[in-house]
N, C-alpha and C positions, 0 to 999 in steps of 0.2 A: 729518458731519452726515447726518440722514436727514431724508427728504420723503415723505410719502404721501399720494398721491390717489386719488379712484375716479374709474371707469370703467365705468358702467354697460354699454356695449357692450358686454365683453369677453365672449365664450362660450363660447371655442374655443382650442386648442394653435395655429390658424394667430394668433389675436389675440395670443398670448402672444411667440409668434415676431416678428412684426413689432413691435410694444413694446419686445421685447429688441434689435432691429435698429435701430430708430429710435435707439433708446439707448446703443448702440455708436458711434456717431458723436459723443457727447458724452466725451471724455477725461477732465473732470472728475466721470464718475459710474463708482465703483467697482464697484456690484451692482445687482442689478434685482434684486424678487421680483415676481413676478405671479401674485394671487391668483385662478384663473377661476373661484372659488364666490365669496370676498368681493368681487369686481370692484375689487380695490386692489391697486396698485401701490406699491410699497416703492423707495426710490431711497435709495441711500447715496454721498453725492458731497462734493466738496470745495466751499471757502465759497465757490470765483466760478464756481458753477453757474447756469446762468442759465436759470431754470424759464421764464419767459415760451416764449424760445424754444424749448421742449423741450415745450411743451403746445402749441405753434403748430404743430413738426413732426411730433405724435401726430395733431392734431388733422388734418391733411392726408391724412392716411390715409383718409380717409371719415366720412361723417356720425353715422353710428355710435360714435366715439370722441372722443366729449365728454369733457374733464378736469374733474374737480372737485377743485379740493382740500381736502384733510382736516385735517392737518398739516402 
């Protein structure tokens, strides 16, 4: 399955880094892409992904890194 949301914050290789780490922690997500001109994130995970929590620990990162989803 894929998931894509934006991220208006994102501006930077350190925002991409932490996204991809944040994301590392979730087993059920195969790839990230992180777009830092589109501010969209690409998530290709399996079906008991559980997006709540995975925008709750983006979102802990700073105020900056509001999720929105897209898709």
């Amino acid at each position: 399955m894929q998931t894509i949301v934006s991220i208006p914050g994102i501006h930077c290789a350190s925002c991409e880094a932490l996204i991809k780490d944040v994301s590392s922690e979730f087993p059920s997500i195969t790839n990230v892409t992180v777009g830092l001109e589109t501010k969209k994130v690409e998530l290709e995970h399996d079906d008991d992904f559980d997006l709540s929590r995975w925008i709750e620990e983006v979102q802990l990162l700073g105020d900056k890194y509001v999720v929105h989803p897209v898709s």
